[in-house]
OpenMM code with the backbone's topology and positions (N, CA, C; nanometers):
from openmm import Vec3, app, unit

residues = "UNK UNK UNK UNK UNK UNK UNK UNK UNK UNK UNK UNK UNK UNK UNK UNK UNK UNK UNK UNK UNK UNK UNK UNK UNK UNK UNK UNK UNK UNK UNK UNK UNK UNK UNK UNK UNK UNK UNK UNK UNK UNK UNK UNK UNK UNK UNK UNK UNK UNK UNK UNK UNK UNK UNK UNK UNK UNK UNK UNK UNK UNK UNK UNK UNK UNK UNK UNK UNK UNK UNK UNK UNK UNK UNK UNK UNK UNK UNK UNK UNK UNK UNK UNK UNK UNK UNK UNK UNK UNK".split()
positions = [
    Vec3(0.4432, -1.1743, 2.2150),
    Vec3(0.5144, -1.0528, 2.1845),
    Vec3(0.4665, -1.0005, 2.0497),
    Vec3(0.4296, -0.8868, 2.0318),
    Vec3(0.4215, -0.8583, 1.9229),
    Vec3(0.5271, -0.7483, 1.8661),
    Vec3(0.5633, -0.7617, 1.7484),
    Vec3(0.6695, -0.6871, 1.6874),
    Vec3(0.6191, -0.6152, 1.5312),
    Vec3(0.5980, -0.4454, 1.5240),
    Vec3(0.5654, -0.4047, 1.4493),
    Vec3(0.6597, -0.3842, 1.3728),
    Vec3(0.6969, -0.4113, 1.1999),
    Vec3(0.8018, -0.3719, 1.1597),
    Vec3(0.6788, -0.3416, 1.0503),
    Vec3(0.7086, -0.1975, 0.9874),
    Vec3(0.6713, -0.1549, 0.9096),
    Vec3(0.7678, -0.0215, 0.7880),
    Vec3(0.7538, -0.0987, 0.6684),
    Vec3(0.8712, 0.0025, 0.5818),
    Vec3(0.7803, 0.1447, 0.5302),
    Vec3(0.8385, 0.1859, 0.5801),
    Vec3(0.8121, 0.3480, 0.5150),
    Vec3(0.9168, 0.3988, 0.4166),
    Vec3(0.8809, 0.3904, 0.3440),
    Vec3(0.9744, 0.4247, 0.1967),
    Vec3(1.0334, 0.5703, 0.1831),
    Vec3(0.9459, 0.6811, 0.2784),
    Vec3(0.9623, 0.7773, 0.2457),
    Vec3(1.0296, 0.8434, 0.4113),
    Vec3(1.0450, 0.7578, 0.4391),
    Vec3(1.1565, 0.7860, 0.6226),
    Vec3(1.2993, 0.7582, 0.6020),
    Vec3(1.3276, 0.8923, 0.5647),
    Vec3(1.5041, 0.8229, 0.5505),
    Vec3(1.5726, 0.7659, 0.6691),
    Vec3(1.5391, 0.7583, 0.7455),
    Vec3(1.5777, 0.6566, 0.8861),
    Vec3(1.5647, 0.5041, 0.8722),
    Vec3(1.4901, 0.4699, 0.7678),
    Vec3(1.4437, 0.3368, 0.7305),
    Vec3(1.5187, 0.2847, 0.5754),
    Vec3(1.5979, 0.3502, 0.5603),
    Vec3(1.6997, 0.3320, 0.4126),
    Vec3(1.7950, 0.1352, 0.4070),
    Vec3(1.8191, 0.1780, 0.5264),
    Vec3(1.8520, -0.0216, 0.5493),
    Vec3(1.7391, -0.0745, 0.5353),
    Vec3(1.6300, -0.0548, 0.6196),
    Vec3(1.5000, -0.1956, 0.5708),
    Vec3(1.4846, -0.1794, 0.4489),
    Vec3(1.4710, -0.0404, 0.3543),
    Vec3(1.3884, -0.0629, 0.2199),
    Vec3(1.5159, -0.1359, 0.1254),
    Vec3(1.6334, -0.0987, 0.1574),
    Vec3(1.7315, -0.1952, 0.1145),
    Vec3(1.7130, -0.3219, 0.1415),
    Vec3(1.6879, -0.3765, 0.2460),
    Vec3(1.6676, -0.5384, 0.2941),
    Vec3(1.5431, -0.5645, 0.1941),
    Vec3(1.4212, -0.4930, 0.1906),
    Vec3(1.3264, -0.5252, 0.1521),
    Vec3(1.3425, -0.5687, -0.0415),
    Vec3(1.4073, -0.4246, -0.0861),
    Vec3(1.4327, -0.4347, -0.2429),
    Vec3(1.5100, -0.5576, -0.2442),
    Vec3(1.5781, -0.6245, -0.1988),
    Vec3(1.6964, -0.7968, -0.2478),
    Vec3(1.5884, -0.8895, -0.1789),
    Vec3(1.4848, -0.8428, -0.1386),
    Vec3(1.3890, -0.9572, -0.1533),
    Vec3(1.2890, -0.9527, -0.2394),
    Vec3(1.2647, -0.8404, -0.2733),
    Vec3(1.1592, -0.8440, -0.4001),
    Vec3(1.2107, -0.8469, -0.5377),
    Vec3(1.3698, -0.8183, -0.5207),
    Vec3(1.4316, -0.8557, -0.6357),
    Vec3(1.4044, -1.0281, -0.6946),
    Vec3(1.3622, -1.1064, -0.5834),
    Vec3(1.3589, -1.2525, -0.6403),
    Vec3(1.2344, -1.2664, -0.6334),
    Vec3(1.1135, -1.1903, -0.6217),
    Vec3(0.9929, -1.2092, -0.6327),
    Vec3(0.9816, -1.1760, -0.8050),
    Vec3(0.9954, -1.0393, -0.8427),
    Vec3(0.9817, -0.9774, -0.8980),
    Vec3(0.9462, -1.0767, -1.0699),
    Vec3(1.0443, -1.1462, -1.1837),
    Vec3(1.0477, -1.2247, -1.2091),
    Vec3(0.9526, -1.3250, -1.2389),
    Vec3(0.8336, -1.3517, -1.1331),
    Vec3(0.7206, -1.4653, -1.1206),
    Vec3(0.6034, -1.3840, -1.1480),
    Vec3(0.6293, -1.2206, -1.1603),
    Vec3(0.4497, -1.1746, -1.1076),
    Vec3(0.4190, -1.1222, -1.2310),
    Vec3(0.4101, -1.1027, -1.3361),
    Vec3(0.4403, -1.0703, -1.4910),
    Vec3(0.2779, -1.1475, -1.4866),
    Vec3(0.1645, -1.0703, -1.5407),
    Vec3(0.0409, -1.1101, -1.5807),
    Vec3(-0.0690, -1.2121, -1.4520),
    Vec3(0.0251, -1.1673, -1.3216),
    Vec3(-0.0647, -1.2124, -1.2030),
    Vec3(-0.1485, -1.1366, -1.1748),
    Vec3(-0.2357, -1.2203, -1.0529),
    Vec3(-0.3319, -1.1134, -0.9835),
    Vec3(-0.2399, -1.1760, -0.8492),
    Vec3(-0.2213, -1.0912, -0.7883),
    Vec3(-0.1326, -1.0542, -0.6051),
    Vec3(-0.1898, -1.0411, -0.4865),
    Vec3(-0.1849, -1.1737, -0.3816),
    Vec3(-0.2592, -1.1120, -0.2465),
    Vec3(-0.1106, -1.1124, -0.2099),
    Vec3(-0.1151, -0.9509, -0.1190),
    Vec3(-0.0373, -0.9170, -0.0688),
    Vec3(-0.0538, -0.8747, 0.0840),
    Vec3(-0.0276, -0.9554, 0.1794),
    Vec3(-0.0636, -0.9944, 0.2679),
    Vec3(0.0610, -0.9014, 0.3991),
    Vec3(-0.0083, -0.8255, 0.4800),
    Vec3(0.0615, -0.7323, 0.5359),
    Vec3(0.0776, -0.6315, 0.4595),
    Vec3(0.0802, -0.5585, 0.3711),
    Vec3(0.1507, -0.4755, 0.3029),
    Vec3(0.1916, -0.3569, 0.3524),
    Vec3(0.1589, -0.3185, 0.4417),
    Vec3(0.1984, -0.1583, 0.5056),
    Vec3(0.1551, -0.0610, 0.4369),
    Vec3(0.2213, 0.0244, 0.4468),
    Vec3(0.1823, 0.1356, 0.3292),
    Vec3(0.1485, 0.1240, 0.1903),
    Vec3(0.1985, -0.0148, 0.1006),
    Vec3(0.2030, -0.0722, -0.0049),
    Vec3(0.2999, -0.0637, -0.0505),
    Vec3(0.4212, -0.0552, -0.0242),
    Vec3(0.5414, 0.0136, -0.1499),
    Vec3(0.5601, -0.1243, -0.2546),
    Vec3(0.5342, -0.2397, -0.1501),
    Vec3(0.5563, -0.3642, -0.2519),
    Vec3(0.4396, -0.3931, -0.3228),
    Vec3(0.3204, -0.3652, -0.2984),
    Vec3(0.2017, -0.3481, -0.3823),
    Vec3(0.2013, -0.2801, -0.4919),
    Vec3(0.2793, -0.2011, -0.5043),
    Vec3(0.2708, -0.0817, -0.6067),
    Vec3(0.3935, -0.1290, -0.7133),
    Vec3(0.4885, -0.2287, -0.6203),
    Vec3(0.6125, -0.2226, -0.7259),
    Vec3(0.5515, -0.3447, -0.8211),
    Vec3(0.4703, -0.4073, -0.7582),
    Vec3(0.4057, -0.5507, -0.8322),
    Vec3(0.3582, -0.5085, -0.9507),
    Vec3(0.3067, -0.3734, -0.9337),
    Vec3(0.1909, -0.3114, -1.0647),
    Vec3(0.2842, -0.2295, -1.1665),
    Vec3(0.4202, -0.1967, -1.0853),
    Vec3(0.4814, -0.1539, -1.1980),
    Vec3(0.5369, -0.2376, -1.2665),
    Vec3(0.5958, -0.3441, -1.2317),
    Vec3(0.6597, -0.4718, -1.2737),
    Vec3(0.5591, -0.5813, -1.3334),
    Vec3(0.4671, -0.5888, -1.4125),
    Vec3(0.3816, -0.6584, -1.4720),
    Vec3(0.2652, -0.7313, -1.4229),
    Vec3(0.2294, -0.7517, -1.2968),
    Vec3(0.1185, -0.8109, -1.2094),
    Vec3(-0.0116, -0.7091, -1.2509),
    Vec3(-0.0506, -0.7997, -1.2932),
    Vec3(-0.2534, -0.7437, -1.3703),
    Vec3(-0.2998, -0.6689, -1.2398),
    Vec3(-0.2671, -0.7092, -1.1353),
    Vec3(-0.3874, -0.6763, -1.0041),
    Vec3(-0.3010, -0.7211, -0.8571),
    Vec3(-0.3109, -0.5961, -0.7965),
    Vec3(-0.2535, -0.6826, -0.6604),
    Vec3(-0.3637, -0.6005, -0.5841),
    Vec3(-0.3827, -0.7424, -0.4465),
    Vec3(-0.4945, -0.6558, -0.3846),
    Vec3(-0.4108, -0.6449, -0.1774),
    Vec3(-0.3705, -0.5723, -0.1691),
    Vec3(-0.2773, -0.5052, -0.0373),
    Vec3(-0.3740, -0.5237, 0.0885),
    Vec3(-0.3644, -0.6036, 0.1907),
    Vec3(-0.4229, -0.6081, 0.2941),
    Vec3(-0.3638, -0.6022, 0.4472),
    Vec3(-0.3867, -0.5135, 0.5306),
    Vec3(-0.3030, -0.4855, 0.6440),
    Vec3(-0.4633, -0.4614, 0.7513),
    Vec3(-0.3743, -0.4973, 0.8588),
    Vec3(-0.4529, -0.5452, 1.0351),
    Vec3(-0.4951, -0.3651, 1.0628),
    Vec3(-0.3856, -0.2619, 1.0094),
    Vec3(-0.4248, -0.1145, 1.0534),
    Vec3(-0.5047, -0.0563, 0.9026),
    Vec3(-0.6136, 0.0200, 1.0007),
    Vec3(-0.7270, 0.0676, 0.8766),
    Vec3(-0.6420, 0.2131, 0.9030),
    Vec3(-0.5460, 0.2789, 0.9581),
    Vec3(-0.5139, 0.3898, 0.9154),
    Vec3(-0.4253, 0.4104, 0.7916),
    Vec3(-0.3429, 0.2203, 0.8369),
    Vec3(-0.2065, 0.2052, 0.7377),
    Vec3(-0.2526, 0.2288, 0.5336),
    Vec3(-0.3663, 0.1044, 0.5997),
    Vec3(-0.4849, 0.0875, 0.4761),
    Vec3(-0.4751, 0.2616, 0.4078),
    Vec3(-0.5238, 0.3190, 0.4398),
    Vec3(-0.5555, 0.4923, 0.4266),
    Vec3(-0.4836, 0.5243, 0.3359),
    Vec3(-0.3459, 0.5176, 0.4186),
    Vec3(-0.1899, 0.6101, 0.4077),
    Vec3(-0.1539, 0.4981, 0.2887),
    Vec3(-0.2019, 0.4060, 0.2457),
    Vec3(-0.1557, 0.3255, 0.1239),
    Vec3(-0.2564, 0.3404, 0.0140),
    Vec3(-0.3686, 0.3944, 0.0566),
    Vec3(-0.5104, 0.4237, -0.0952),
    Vec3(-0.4319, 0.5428, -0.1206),
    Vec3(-0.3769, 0.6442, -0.0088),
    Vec3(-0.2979, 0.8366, -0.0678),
    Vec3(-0.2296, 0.7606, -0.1489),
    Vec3(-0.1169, 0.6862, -0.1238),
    Vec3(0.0365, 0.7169, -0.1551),
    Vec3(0.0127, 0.6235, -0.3052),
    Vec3(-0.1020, 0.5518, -0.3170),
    Vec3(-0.0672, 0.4212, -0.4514),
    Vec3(-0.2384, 0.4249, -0.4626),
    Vec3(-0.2583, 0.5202, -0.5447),
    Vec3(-0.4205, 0.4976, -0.6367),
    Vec3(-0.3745, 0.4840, -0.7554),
    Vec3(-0.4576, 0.3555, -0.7597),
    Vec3(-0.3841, 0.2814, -0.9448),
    Vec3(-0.5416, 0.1882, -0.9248),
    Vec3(-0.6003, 0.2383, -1.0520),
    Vec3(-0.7291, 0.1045, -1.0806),
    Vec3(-0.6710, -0.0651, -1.0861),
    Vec3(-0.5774, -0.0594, -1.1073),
    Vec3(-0.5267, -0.2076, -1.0655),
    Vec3(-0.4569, -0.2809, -0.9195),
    Vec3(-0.4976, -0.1871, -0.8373),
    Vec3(-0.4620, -0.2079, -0.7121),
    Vec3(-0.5514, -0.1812, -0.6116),
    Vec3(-0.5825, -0.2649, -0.4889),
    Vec3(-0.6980, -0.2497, -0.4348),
    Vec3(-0.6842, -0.2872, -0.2626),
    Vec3(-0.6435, -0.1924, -0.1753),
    Vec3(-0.6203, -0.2070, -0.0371),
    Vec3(-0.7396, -0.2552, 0.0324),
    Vec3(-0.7351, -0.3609, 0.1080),
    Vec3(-0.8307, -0.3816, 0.2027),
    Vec3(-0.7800, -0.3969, 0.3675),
    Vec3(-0.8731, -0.3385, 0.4904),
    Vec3(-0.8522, -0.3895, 0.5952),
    Vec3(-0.8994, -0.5032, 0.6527),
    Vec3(-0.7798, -0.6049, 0.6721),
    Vec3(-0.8292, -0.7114, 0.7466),
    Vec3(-0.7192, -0.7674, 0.8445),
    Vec3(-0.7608, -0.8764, 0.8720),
    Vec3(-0.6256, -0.9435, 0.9853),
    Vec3(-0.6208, -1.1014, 0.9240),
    Vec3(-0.4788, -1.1610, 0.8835),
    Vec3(-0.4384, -1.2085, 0.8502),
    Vec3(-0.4098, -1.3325, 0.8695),
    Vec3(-0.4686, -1.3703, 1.0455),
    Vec3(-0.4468, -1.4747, 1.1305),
    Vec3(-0.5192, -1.5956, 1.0999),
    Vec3(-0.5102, -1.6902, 1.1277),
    Vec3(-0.5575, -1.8126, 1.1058),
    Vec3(-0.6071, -1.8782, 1.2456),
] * unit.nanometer
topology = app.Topology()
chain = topology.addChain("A")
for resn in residues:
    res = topology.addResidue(resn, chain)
    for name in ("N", "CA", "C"):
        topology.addAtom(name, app.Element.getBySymbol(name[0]), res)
């Protein structure tokens, strides 16, 4: 089965996930102060981007869709952040 869940930050229809999502990055947040970040799935990036505002040197955002990839280089161009397409599987 596959199950796409993807947060769009900017879909007000999606206001519960980015809520679910923020009380989990609230306990990330805390550890990433002068990291470099693989961020693995990232979707659009919204959590990629919050890493770079919140002290992480470098996060590098990687998702299975090269369109998602795209719609995350528009929405979060920052020289310290760096989207790649790949797939994640082992």
């Amino acid at each position: 089965m596959n199950v796409v869940e993807r947060l769009d930050e900017e879909d007000p229809n999606q206001e519960w996930l980015l809520n679910f999502h923020r009380e989990i990055y609230s306990h990330i947040i805390p550890f990433i102060k002068n990291k470099n970040i693989l961020d693995i799935a990232c979707g659009f990036g919204y959590a990629t981007n919050l890493y770079i505002q919140n002290g992480a040197s470098s996060v590098t955002g990687v998702d299975i869709s090269e369109e998602t990839i795209n719609e995350a280089k528009r929405r979060y161009n920052n020289k310290n952040i760096n989207f790649l397409q790949g797939n994640a599987k082992i």
